[in-house]
C-alpha positions as CSV (number, residue, x, y, z in Angstrom):
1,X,16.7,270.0,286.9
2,X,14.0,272.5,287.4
3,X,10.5,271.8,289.4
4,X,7.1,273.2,289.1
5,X,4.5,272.9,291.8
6,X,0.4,272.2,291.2
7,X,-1.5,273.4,294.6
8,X,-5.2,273.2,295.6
9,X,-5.3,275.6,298.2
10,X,-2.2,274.7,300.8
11,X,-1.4,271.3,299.6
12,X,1.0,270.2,296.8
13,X,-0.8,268.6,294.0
14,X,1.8,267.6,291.2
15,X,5.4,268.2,291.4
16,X,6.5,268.3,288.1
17,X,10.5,267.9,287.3
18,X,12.1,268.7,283.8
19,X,15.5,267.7,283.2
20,X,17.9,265.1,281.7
21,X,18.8,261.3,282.7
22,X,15.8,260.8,284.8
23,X,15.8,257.4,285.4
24,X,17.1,257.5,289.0
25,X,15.1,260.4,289.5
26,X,11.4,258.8,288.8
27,X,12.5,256.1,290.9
28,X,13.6,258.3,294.1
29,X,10.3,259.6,293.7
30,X,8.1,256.6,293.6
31,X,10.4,255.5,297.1
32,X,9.8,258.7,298.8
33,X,6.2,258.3,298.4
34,X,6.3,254.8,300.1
35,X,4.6,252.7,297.2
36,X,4.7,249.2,297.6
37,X,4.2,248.0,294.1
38,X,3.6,250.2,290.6
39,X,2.2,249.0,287.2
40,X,3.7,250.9,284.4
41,X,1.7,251.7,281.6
42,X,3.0,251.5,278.5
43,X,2.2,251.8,274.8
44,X,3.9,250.0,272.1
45,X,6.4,252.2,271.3
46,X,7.5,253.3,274.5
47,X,7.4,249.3,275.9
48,X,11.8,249.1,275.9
49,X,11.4,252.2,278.0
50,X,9.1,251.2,280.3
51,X,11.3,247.7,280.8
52,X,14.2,250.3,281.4
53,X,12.6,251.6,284.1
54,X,11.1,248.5,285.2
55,X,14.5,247.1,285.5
56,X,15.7,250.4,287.8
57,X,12.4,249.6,290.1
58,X,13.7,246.0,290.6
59,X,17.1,247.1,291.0
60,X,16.0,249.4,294.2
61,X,13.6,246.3,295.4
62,X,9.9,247.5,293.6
63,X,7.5,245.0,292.8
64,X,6.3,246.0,289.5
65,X,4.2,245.1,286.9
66,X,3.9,246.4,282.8
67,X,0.8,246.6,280.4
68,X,0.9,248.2,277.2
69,X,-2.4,249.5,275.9
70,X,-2.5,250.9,272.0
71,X,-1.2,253.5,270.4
72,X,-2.6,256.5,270.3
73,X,-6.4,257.8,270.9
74,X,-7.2,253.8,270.6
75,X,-6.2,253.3,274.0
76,X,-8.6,255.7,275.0
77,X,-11.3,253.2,275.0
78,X,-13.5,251.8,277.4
79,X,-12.9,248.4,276.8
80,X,-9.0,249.5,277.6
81,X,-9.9,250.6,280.7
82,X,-11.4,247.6,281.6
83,X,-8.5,245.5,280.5
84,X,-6.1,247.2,282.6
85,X,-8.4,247.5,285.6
86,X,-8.6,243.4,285.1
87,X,-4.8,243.5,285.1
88,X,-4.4,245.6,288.3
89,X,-6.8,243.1,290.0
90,X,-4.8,240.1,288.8
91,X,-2.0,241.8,290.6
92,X,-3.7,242.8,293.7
93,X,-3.2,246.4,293.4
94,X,-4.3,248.2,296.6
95,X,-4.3,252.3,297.3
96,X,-1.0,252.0,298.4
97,X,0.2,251.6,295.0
98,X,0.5,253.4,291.8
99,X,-0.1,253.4,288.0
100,X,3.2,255.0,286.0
101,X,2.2,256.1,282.7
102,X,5.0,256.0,280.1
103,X,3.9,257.3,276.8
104,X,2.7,260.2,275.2
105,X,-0.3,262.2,275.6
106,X,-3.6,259.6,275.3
107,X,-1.3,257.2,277.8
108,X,-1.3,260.0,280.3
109,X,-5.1,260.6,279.5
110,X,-6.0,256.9,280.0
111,X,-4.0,256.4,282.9
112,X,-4.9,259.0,284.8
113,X,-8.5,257.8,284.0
114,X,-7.7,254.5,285.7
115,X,-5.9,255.6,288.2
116,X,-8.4,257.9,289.5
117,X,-11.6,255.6,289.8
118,X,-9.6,252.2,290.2
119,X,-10.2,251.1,293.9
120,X,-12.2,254.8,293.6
121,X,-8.7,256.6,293.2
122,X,-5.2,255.7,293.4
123,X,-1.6,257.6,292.7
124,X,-0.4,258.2,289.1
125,X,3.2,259.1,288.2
126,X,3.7,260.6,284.5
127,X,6.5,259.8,282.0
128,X,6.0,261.7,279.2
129,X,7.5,260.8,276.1
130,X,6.1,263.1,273.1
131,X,6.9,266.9,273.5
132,X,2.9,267.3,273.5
133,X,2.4,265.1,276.5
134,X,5.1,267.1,277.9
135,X,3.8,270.5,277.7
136,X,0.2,269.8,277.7
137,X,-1.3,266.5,278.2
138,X,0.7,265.5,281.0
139,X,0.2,268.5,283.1
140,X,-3.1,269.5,284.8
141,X,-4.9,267.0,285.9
142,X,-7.2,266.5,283.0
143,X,-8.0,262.8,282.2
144,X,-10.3,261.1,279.6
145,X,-11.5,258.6,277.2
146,X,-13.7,258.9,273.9
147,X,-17.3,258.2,274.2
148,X,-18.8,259.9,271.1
149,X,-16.9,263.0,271.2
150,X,-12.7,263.4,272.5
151,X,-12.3,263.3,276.1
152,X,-15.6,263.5,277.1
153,X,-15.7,261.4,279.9
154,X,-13.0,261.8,282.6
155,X,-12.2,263.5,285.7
156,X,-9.4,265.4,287.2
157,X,-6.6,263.2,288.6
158,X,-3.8,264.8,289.1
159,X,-1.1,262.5,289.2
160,X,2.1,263.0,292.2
161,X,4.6,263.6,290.1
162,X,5.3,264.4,286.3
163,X,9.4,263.6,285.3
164,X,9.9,264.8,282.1
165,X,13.5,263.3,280.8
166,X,14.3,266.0,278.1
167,X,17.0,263.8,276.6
168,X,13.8,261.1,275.6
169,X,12.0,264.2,273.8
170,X,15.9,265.5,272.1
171,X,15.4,261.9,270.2
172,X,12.4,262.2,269.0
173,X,11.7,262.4,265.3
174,X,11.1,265.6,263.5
175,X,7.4,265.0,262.8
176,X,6.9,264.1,267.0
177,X,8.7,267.4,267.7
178,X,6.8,269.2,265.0
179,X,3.2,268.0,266.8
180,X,4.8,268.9,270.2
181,X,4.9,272.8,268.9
182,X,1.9,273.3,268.2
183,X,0.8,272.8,271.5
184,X,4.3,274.9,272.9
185,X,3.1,277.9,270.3
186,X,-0.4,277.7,271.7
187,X,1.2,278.5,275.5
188,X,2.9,281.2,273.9
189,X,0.1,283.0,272.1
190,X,-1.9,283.2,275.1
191,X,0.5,284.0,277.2
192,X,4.7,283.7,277.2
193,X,5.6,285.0,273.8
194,X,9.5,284.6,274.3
195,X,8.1,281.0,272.8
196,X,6.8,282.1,269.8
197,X,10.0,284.2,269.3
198,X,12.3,281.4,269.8
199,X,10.2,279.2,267.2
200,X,10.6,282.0,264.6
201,X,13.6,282.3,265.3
202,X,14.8,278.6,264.9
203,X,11.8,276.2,264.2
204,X,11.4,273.0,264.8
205,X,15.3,273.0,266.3
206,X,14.3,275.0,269.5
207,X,16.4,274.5,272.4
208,X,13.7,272.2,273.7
209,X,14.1,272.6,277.8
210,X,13.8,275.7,277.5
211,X,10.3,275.4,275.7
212,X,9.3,272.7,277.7
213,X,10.1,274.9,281.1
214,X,8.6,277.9,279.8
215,X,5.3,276.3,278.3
216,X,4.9,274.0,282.1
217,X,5.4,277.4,283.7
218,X,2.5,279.3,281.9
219,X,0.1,276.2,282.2
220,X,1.2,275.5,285.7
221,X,0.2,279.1,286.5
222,X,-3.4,279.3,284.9
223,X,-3.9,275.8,286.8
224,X,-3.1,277.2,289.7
225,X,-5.6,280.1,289.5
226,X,-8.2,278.0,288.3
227,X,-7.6,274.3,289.6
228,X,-10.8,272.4,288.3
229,X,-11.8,274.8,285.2
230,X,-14.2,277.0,286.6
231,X,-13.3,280.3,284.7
232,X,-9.5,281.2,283.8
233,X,-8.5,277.5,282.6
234,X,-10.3,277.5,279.8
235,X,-7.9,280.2,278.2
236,X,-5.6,276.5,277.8
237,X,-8.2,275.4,274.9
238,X,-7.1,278.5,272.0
239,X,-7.3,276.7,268.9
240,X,-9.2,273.4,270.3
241,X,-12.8,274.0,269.5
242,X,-12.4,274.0,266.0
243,X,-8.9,271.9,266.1
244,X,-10.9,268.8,268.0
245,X,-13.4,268.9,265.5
246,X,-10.6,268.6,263.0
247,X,-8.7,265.7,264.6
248,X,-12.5,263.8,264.6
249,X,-13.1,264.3,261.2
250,X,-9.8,263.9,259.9
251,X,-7.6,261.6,261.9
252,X,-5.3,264.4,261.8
253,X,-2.7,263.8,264.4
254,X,-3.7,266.3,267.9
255,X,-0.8,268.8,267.0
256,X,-1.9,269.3,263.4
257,X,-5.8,269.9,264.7
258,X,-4.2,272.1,267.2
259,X,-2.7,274.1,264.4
260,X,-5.4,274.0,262.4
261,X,-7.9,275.2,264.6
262,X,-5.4,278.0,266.3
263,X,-5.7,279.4,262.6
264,X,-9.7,279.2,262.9
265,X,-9.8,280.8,266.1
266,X,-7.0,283.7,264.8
267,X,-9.4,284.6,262.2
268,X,-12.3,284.5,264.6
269,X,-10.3,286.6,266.7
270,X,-9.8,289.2,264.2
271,X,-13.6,289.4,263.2
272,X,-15.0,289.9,266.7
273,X,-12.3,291.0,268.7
274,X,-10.0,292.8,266.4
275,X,-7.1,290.7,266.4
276,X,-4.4,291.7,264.5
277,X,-1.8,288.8,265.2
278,X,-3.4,286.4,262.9
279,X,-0.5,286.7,259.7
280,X,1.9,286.2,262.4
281,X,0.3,283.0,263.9
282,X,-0.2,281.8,260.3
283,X,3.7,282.4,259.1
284,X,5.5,280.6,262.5
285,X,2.8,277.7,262.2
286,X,4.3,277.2,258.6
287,X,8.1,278.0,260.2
288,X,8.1,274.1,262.1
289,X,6.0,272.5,259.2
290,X,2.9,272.1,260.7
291,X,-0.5,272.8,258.6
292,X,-2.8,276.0,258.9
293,X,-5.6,274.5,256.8
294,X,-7.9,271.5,256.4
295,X,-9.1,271.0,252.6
296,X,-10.0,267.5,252.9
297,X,-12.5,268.1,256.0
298,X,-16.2,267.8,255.5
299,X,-17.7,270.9,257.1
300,X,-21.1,269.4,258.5
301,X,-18.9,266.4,259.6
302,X,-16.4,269.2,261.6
303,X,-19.6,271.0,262.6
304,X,-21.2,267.9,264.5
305,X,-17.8,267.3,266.1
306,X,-17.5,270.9,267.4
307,X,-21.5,270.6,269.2
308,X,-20.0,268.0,271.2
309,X,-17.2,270.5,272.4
310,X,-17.3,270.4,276.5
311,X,-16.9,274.7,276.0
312,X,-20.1,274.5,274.7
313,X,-22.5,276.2,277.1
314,X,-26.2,277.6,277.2
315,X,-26.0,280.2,274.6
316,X,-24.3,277.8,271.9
317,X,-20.5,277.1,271.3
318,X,-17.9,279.1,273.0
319,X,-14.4,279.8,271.7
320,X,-11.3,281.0,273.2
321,X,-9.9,284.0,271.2
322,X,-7.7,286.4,271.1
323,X,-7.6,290.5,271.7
324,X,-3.7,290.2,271.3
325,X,-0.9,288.4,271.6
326,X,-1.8,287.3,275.8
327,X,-5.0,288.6,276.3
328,X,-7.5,285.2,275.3
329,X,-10.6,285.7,276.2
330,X,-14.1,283.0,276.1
331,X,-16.4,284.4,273.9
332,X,-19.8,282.9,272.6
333,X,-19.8,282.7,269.1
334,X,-22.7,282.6,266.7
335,X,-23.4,280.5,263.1
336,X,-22.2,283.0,261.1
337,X,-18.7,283.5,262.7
338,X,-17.9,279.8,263.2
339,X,-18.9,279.5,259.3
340,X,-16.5,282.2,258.4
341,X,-13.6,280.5,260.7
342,X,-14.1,277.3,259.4
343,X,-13.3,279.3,256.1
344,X,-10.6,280.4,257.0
345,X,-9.2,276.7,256.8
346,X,-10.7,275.8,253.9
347,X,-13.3,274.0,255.5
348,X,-16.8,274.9,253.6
């Protein structure tokens, strides 16, 4: 088992643990930080896991409680939120409790969310159970849910721990594993490529603790130098401007936007920065199966997405791109070169 540590300033904000058979583990946790009771938050698919663990709570003496909320960016909802806020107050929830989110990337989102105004804030564990809540979601302290645009309301809440049971992600299907690396590749392109290497190298049947360790590590580091996004952080959003606009439009799954828009941004890259890594992105996107264009989008629909990006600032939209391989910069970018990205993707 390896651990990475989240600070703000001298204290530890998230302990995040990767390794295998984790069951015990999670629940040691919750026990050394004296909860008394814990919900866990669930999604459909992830509900027998959830009772797994549920079961291993009652087994060391927990009372706990389970709610599953939808799959997906449905549960991201307001109305939700209110459900499982009902729920916790049907169980008497106080502040020394917690919320354990078991599920992929919009369950950590969403139960962050709750956990940080409910009772105005109380502790969140993370289970994640997709490779993309894993190396991105998950980690950070970013919450949210949908109100117009993705993720634009929320707060940071970082949650105690993350316990991230690599033997869940191994069994995942391909096309779960394929969405996971898209997010994995991003880390790498702004900053670790020993990733992108071992994706060329082997696609989509990477030895995945060792991705998962090495993309925490680089995210764990930039949140560490920039704990509430105030400057450095935003280097974590390469390929999101354009790839949230994208999922919006689309429905595209989150790792196929992702994708998407890192091609975008490449070729934005290349116009006003000089990138020359663009080919190479493009090639190991198509290596795990994962799409570097969007046909079907409608442009203005894309376009009226992206204005409600949260990078957008008082001289228009501003996109994360690349001089090379680890050096991202945020750049504001005018009409013309957005156009000319979305292009690049087919989008026109």
């Amino acid at each position: 088992m390896r651990e990475h540590v989240i600070r703000e300033g001298s204290s530890v904000a998230s302990t995040i643990a990767v390794g295998r058979s984790m069951t015990s583990e999670l629940v040691r946790r919750a026990a050394a930080r004296g909860y008394e009771r814990v919900a866990l938050l669930c999604q459909p698919r992830t509900r027998d896991l959830a009772e797994r663990y549920s079961k291993a709570f009652a087994a060391e003496g927990f009372a706990s409680s389970g709610y599953a909320v939808p799959d997906g960016e449905e549960a991201k909802q307001m109305s939700v939120v209110e459900e499982v806020y009902r729920h916790l107050n049907e169980h008497r929830f106080t502040r020394s409790d917690a919320i354990i989110g078991v599920g992929g990337g919009s369950l950590t989102d969403v139960a962050g969310f709750i956990a940080g105004t409910y009772l105005r804030g109380i502790d969140a564990m993370y289970v994640p159970t997709t490779l993309l809540g894993a190396v991105d979601a998950a980690i950070g302290g970013k919450t949210g849910v949908n109100v117009d645009g993705k993720n634009l309301v929320g707060l940071f809440k970082h949650p105690s721990q993350v316990v991230i049971d690599v033997n869940t992600l191994d069994a995942l299907p391909e096309d779960r594993r394929r969405d996971g690396a898209a997010e994995a590749l991003k880390t790498g392109f702004i900053s670790d490529m020993s990733i992108v290497k071992d994706y060329e190298a082997f696609g989509i049947d990477v030895d995945l603790e060792s991705i998962v360790n090495r993309s925490v590590a680089v995210k764990v580091d930039v949140v560490n130098d920039d704990f509430r996004e105030e400057g450095r952080r935003a280097i974590l959003n390469y390929g999101h401007t354009v790839g949230h606009g994208i999922e919006s439009a689309t429905g595209r799954t989150h790792g196929e936007s992702v994708a998407i828009g890192v091609v975008a941004a490449g070729s934005a890259s290349e116009a006003v920065l000089g990138f020359r890594g663009a080919p190479r992105q493009v090639d190991v996107l198509g290596r795990v199966g994962l799409p570097v264009s969007a046909p079907d989008a409608d442009a203005d629909e894309v376009r009226s997405f992206m204005s409600l990006d949260k990078k957008r600032g008082p001289e228009g939209l501003r996109m994360v791109l690349l001089r090379a391989f680890g050096q991202p910069e945020v750049v504001a970018v005018d009409d013309a070169t957005v156009r000319a990205a979305l292009a690049s993707i087919g989008v026109e």
